[in-house]
DRENDREN-160202 format. One record per residue: residue number from 0; z, x, y of N, C-alpha, C in turn; residue in three letters. Coordinates in nm, 2 decimals, m for minus. Last residue first. Example, Ala and Ser with C-alpha at 12.3 -4.5 7.8 and 13.67 -1.06 7.14 Angstrom:
r resi = 1	nzz = 0.71	nxx = 1.28	nyy = m0.22	cazz = 0.71	caxx = 1.37	cayy = m0.11	czz = 0.79	cxx = 1.29	cyy = 0.00	resn = SER .
r resi = 0	nzz = 0.78	nxx = 1.32	nyy = m0.57	cazz = 0.78	caxx = 1.23	cayy = m0.45	czz = 0.78	cxx = 1.32	cyy = m0.33	resn = ALA .
//
This chain:
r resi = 123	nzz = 9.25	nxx = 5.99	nyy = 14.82	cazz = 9.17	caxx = 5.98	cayy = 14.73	czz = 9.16	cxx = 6.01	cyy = 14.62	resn = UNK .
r resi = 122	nzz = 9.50	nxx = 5.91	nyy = 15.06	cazz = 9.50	caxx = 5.93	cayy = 14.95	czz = 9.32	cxx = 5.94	cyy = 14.89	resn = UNK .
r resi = 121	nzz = 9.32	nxx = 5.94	nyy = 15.40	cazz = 9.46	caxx = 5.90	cayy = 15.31	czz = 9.39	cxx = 5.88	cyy = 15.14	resn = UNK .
r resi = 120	nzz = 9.26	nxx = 6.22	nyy = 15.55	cazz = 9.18	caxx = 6.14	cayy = 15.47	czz = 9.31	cxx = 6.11	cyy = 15.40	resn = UNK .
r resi = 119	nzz = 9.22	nxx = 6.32	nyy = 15.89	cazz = 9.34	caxx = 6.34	cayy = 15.76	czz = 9.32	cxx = 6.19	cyy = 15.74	resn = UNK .
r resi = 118	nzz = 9.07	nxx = 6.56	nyy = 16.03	cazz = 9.06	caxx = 6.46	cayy = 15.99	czz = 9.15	cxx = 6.42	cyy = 15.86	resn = UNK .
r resi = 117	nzz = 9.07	nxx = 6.80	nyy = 16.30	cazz = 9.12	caxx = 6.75	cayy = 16.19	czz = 9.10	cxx = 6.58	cyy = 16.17	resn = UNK .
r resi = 116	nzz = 8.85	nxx = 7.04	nyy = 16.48	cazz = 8.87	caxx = 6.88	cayy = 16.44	czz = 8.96	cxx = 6.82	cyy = 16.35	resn = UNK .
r resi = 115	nzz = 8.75	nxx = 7.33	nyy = 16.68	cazz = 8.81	caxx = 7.24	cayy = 16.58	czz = 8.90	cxx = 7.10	cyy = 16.58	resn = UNK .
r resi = 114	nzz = 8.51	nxx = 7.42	nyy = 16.84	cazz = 8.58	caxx = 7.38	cayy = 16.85	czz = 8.61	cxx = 7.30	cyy = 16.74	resn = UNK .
r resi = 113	nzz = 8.42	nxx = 7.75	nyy = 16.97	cazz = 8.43	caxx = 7.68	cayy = 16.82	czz = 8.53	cxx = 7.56	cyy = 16.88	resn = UNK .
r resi = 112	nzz = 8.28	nxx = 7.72	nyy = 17.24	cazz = 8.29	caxx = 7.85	cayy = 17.13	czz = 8.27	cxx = 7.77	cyy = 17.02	resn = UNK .
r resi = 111	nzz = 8.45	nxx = 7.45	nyy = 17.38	cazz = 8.30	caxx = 7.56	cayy = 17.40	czz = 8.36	cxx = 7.63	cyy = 17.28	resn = UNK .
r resi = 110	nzz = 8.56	nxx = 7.10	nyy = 17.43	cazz = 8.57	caxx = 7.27	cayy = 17.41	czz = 8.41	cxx = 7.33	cyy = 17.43	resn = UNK .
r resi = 109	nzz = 8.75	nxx = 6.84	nyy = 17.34	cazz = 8.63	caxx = 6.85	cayy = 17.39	czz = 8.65	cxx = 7.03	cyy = 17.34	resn = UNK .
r resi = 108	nzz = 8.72	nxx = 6.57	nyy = 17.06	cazz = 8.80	caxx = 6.67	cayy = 17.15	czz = 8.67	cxx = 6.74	cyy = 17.21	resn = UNK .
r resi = 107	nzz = 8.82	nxx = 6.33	nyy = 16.79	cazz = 8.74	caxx = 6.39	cayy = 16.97	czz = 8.83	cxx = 6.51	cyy = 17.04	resn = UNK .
r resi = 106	nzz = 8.86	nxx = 6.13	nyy = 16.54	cazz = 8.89	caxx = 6.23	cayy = 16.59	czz = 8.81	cxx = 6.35	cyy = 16.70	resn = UNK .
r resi = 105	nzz = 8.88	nxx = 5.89	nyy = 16.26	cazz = 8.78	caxx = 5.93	cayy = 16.41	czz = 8.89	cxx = 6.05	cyy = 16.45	resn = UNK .
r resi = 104	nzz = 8.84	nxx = 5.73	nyy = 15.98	cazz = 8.93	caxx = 5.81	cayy = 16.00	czz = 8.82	cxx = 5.92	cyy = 16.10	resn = UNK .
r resi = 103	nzz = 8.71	nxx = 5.56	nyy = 15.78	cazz = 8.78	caxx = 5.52	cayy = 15.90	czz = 8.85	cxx = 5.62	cyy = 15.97	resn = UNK .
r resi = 102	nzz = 8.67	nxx = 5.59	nyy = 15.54	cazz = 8.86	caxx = 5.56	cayy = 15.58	czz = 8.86	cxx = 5.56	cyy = 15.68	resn = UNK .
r resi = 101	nzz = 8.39	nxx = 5.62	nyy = 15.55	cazz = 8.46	caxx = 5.55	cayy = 15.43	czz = 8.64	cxx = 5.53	cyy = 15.48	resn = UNK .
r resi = 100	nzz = 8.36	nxx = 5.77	nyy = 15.77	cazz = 8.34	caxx = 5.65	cayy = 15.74	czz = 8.41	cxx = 5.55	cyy = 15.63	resn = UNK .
r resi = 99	nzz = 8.44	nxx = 6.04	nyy = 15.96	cazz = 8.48	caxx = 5.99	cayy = 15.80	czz = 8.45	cxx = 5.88	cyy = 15.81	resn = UNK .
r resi = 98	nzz = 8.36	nxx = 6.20	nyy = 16.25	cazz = 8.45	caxx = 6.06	cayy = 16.19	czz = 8.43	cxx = 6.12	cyy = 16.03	resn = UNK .
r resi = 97	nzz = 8.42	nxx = 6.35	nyy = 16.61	cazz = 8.40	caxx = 6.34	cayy = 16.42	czz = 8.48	cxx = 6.22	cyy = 16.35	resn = UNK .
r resi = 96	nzz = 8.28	nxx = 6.43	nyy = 16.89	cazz = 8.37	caxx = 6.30	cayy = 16.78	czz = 8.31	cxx = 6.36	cyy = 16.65	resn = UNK .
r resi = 95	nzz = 8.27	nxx = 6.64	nyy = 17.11	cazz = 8.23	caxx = 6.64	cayy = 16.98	czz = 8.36	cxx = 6.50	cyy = 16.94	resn = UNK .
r resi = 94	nzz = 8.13	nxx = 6.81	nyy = 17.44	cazz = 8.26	caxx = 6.69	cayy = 17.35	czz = 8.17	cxx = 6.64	cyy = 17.23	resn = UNK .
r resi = 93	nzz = 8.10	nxx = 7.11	nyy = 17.57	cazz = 8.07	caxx = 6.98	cayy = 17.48	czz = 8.21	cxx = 6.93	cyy = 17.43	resn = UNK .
r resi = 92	nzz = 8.05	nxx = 7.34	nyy = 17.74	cazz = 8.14	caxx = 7.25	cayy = 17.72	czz = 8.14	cxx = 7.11	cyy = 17.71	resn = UNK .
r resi = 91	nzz = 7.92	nxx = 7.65	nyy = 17.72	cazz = 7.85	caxx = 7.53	cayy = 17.75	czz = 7.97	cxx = 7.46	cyy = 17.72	resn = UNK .
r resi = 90	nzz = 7.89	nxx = 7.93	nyy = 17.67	cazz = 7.87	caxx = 7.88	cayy = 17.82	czz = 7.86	cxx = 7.72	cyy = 17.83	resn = UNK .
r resi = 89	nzz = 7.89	nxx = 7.93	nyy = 17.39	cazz = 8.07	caxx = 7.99	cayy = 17.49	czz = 8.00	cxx = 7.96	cyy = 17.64	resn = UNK .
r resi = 88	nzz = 7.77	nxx = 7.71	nyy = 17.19	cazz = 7.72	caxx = 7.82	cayy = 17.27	czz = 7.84	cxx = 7.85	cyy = 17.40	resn = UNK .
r resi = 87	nzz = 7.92	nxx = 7.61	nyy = 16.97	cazz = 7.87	caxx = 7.58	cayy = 17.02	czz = 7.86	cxx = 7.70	cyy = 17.16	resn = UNK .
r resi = 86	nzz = 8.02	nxx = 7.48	nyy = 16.63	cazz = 8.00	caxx = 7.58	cayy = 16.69	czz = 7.90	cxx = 7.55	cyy = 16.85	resn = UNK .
r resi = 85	nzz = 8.28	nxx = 7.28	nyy = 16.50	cazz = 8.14	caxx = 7.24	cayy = 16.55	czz = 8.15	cxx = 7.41	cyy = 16.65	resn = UNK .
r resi = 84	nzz = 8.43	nxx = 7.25	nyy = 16.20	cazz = 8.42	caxx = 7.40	cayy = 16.34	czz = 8.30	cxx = 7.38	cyy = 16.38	resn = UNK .
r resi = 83	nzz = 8.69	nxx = 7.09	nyy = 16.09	cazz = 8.58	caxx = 7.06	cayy = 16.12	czz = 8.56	cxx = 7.19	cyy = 16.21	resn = UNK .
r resi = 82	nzz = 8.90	nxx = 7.00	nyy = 15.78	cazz = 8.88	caxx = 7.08	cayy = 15.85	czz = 8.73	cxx = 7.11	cyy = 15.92	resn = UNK .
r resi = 81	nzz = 9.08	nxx = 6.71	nyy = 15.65	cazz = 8.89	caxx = 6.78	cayy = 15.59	czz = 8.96	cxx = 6.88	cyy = 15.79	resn = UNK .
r resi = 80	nzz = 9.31	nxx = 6.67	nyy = 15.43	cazz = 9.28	caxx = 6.69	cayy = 15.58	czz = 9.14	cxx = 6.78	cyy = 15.53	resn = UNK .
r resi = 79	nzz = 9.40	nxx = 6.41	nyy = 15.19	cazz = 9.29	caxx = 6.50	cayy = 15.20	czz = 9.27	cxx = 6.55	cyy = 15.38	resn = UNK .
r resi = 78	nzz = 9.66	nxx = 6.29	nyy = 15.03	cazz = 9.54	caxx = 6.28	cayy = 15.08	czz = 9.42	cxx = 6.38	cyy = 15.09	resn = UNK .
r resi = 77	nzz = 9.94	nxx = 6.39	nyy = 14.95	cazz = 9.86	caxx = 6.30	cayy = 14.86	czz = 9.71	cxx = 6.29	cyy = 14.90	resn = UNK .
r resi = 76	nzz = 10.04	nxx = 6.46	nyy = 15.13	cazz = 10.10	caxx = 6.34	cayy = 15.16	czz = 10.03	cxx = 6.33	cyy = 15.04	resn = UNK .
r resi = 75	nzz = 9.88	nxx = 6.74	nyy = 15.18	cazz = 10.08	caxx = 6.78	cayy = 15.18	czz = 10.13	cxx = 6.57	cyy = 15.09	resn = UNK .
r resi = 74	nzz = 9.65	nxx = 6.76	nyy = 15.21	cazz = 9.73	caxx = 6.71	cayy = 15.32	czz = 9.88	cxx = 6.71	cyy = 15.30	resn = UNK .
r resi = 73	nzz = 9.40	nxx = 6.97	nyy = 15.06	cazz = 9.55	caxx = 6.88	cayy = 15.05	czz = 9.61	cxx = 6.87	cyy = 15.14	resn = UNK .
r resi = 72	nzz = 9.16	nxx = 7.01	nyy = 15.21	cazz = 9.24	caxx = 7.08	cayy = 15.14	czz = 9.31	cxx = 6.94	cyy = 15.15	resn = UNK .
r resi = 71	nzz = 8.73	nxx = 7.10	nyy = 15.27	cazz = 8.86	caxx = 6.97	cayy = 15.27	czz = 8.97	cxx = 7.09	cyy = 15.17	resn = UNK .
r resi = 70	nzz = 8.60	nxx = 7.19	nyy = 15.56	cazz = 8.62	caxx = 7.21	cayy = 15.44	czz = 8.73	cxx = 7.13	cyy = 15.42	resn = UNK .
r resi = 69	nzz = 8.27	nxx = 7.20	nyy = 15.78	cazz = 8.34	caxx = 7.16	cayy = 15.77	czz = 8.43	cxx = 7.22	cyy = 15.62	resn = UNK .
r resi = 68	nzz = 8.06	nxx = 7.29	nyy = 16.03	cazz = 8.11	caxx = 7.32	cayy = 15.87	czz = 8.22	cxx = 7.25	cyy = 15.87	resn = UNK .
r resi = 67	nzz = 7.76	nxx = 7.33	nyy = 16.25	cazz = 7.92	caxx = 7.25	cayy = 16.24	czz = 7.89	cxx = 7.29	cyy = 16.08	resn = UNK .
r resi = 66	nzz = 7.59	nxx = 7.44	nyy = 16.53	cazz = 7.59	caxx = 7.40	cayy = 16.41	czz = 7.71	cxx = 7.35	cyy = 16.35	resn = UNK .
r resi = 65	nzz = 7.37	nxx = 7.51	nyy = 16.79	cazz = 7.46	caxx = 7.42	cayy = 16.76	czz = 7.49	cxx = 7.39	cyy = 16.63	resn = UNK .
r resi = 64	nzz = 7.11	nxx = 7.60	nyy = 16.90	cazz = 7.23	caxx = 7.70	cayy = 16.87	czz = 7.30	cxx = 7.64	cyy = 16.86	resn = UNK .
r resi = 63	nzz = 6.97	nxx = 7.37	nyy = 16.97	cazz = 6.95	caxx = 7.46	cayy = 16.86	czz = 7.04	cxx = 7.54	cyy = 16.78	resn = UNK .
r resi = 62	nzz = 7.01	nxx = 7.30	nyy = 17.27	cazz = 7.08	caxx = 7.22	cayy = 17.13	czz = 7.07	cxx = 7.31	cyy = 16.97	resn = UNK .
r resi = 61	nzz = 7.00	nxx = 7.45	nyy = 17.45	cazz = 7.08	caxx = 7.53	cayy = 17.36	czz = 7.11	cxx = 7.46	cyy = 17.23	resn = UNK .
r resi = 60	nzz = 6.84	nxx = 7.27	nyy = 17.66	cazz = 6.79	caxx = 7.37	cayy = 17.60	czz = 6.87	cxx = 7.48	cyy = 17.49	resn = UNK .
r resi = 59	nzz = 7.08	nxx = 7.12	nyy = 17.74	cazz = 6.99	caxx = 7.05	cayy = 17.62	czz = 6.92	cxx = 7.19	cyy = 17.57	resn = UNK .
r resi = 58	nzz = 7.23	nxx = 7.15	nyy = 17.91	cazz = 7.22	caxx = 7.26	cayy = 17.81	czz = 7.22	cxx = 7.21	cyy = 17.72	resn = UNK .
r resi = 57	nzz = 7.24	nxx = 7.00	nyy = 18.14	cazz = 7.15	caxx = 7.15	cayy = 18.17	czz = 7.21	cxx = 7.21	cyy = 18.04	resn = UNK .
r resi = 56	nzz = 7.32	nxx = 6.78	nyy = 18.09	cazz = 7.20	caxx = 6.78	cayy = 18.05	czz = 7.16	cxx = 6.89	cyy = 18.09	resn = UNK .
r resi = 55	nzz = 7.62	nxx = 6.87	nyy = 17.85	cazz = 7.57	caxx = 6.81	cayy = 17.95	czz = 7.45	cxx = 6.80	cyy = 17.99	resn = UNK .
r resi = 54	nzz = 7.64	nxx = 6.68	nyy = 17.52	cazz = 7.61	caxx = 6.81	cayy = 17.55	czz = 7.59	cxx = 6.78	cyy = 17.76	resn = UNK .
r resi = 53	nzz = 7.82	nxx = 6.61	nyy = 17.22	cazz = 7.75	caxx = 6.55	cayy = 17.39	czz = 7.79	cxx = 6.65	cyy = 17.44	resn = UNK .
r resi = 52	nzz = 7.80	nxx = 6.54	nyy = 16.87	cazz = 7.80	caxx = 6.62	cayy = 17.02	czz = 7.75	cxx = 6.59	cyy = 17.15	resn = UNK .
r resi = 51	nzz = 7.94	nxx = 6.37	nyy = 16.64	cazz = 7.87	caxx = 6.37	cayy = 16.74	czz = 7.91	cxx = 6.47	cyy = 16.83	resn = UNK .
r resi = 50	nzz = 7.92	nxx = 6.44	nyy = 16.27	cazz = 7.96	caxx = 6.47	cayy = 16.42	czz = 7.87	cxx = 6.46	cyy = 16.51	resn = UNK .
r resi = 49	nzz = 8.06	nxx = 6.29	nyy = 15.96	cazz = 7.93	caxx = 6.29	cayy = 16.11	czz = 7.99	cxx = 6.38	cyy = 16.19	resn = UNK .
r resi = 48	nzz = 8.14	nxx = 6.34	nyy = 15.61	cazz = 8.16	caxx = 6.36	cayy = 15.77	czz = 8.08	cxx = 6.38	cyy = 15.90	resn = UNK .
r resi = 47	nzz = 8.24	nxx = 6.23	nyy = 15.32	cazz = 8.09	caxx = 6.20	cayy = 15.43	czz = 8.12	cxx = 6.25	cyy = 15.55	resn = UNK .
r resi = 46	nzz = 8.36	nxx = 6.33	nyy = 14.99	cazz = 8.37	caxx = 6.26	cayy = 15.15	czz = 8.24	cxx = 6.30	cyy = 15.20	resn = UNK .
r resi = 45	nzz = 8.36	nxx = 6.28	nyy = 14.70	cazz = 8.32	caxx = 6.33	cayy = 14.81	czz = 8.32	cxx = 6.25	cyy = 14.93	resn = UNK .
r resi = 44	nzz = 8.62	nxx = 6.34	nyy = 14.49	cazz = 8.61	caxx = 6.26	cayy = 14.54	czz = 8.51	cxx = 6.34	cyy = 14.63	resn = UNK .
r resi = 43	nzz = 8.86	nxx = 6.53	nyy = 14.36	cazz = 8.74	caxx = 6.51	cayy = 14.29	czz = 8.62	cxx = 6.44	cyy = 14.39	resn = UNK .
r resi = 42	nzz = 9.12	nxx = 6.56	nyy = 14.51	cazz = 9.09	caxx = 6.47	cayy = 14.43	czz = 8.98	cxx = 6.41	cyy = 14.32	resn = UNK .
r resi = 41	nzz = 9.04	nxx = 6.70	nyy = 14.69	cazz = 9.13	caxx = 6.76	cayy = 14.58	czz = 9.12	cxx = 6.69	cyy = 14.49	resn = UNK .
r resi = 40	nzz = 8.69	nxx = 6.60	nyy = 14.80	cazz = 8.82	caxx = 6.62	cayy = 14.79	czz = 8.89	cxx = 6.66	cyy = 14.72	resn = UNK .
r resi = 39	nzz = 8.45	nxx = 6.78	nyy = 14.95	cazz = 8.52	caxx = 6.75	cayy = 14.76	czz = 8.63	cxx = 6.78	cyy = 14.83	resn = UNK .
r resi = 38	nzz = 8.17	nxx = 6.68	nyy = 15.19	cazz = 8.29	caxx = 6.77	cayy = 15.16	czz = 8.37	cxx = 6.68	cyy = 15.01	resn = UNK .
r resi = 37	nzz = 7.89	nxx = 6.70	nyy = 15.35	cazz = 7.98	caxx = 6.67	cayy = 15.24	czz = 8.07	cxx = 6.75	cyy = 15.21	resn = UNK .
r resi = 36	nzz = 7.82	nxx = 6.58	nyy = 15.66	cazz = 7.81	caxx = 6.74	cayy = 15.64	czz = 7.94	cxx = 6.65	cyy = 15.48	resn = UNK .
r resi = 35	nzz = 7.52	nxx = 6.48	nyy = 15.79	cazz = 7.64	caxx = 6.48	cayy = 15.76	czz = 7.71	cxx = 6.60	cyy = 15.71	resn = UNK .
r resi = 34	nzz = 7.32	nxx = 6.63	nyy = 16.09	cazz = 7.33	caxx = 6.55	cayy = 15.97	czz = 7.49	cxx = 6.60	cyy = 15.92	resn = UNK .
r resi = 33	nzz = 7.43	nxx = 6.60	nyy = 16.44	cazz = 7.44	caxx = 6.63	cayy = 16.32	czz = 7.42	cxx = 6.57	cyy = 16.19	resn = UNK .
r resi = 32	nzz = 7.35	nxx = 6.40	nyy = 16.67	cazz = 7.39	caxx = 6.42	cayy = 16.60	czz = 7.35	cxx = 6.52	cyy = 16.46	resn = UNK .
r resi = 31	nzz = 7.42	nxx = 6.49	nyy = 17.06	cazz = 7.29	caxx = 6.53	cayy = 16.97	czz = 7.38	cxx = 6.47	cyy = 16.80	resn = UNK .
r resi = 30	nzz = 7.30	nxx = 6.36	nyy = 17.34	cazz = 7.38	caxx = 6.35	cayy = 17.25	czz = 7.33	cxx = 6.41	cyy = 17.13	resn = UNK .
r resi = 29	nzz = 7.35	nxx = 6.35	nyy = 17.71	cazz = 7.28	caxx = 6.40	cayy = 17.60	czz = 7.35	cxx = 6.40	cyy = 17.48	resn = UNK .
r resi = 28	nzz = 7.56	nxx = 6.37	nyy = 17.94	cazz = 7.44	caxx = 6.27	cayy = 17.87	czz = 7.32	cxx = 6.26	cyy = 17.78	resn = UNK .
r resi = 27	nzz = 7.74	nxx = 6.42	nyy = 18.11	cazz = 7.74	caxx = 6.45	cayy = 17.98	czz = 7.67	cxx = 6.28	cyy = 17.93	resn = UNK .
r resi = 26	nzz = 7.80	nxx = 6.39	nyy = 18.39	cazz = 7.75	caxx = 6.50	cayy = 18.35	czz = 7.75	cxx = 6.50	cyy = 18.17	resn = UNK .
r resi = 25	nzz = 7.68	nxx = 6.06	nyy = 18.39	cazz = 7.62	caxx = 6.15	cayy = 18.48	czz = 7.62	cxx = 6.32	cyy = 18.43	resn = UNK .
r resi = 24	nzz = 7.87	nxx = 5.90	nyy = 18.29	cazz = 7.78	caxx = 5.97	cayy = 18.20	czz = 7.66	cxx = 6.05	cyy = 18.31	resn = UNK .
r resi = 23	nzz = 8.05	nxx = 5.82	nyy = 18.49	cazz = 8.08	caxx = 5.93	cayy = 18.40	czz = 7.96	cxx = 5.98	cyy = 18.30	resn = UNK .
r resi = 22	nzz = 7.88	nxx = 5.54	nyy = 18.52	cazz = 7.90	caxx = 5.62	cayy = 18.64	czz = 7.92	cxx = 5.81	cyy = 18.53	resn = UNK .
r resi = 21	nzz = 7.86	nxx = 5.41	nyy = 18.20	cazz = 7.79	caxx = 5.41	cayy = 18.34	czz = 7.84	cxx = 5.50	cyy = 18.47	resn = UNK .
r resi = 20	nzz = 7.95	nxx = 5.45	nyy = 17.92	cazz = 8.04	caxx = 5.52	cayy = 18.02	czz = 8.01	cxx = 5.47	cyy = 18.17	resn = UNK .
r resi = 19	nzz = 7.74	nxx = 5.30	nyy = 17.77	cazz = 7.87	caxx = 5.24	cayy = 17.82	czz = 7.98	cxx = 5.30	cyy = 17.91	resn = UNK .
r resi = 18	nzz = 7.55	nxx = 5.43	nyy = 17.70	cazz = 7.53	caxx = 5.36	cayy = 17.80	czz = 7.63	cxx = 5.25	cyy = 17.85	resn = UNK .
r resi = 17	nzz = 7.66	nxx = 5.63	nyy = 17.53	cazz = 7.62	caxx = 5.67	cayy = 17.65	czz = 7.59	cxx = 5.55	cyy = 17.75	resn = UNK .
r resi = 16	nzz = 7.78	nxx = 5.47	nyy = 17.36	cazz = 7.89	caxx = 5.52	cayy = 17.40	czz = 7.76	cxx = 5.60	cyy = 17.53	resn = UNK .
r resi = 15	nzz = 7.53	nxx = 5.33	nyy = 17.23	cazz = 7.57	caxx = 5.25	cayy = 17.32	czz = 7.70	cxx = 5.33	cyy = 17.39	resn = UNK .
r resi = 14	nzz = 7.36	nxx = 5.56	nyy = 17.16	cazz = 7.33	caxx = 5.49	cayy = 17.27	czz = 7.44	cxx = 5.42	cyy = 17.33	resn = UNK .
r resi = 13	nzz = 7.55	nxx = 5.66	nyy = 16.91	cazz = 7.51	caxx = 5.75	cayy = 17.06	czz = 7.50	cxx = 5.65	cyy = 17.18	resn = UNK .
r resi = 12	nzz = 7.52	nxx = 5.40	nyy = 16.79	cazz = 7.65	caxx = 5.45	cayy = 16.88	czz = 7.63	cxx = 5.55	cyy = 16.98	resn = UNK .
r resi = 11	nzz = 7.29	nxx = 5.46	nyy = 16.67	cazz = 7.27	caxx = 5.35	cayy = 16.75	czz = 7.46	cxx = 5.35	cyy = 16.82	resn = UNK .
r resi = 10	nzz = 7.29	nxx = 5.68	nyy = 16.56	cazz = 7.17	caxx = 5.71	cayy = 16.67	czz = 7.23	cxx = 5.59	cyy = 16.79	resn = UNK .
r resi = 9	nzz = 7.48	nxx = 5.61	nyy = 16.38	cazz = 7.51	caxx = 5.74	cayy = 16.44	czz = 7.43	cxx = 5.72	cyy = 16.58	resn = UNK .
r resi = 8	nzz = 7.29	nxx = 5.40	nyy = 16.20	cazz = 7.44	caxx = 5.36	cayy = 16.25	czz = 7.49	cxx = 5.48	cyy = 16.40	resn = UNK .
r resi = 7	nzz = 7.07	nxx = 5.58	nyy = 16.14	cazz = 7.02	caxx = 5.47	cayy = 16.25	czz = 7.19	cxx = 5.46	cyy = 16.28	resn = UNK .
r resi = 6	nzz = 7.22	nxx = 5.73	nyy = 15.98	cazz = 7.14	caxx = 5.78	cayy = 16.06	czz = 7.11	cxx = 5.72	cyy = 16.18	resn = UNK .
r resi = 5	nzz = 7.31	nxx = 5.52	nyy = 15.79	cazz = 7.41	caxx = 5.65	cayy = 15.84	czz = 7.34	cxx = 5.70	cyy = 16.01	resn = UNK .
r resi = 4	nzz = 7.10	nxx = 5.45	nyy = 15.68	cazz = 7.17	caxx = 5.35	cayy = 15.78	czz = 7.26	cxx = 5.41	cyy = 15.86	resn = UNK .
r resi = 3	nzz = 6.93	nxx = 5.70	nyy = 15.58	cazz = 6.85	caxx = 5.58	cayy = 15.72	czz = 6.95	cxx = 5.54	cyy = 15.72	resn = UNK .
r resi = 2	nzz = 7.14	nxx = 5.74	nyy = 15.33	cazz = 7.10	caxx = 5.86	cayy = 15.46	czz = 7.01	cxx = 5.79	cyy = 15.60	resn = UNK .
r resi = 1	nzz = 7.09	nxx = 5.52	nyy = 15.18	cazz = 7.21	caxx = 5.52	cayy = 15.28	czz = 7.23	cxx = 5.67	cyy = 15.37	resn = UNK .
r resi = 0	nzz = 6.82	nxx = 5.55	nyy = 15.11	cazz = 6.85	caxx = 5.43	cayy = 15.19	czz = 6.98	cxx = 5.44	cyy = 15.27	resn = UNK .
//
């Protein structure tokens, strides 16, 4: 039940951040999400991490070659920085949001190759 609301919650932000850019979503209009990806906090604790990718629409055909890992370590504060590597085809230049749900805790950037995320998870 909470892999459908995750799922539908993720589908139904794609939509509305693509149909909220109106003019700018011209080159980056395709969205693909990733199932979650779990990560053990130092803490014991598992985290939940999404990623969204937006891809432009001449390289929908590469959605496949697209994968993401993620790994959690101590933040130095008590917490948890989870470590994110959405991989993605070196001809193509996607923007990727990663979140954490449970803390609330978003983070965007754009890139090609590998691009990395930090997410810094307070205490767990």
């Amino acid at each position: 039940m909470k892999a459908r609301s995750v799922t539908f919650g993720a589908l139904l932000a794609c939509g509305l951040m693509v149909a909220g850019q109106g003019v700018a979503s011209a080159n980056m209009t395709w969205c693909l999400s990733d199932p979650p990806i779990q990560v053990l906090s130092p803490g014991g604790h598992y985290l939940v991490v999404n990623n969204l990718v937006y891809l432009p629409r001449s390289a929908l055909h590469l959605k496949n070659q697209i994968y993401d890992d993620a790994a959690a370590a101590p933040d130095g504060k008590g917490g948890t920085l989870i470590t994110v590597h959405v991989h993605v085809p070196a001809s193509v230049n996607a923007h990727v949001i990663s979140s954490e749900n449970r803390y609330q805790v978003t983070t965007q950037r754009d890139g090609a190759t590998v691009i990395t995320l930090y997410l810094d998870v307070p205490t767990t």
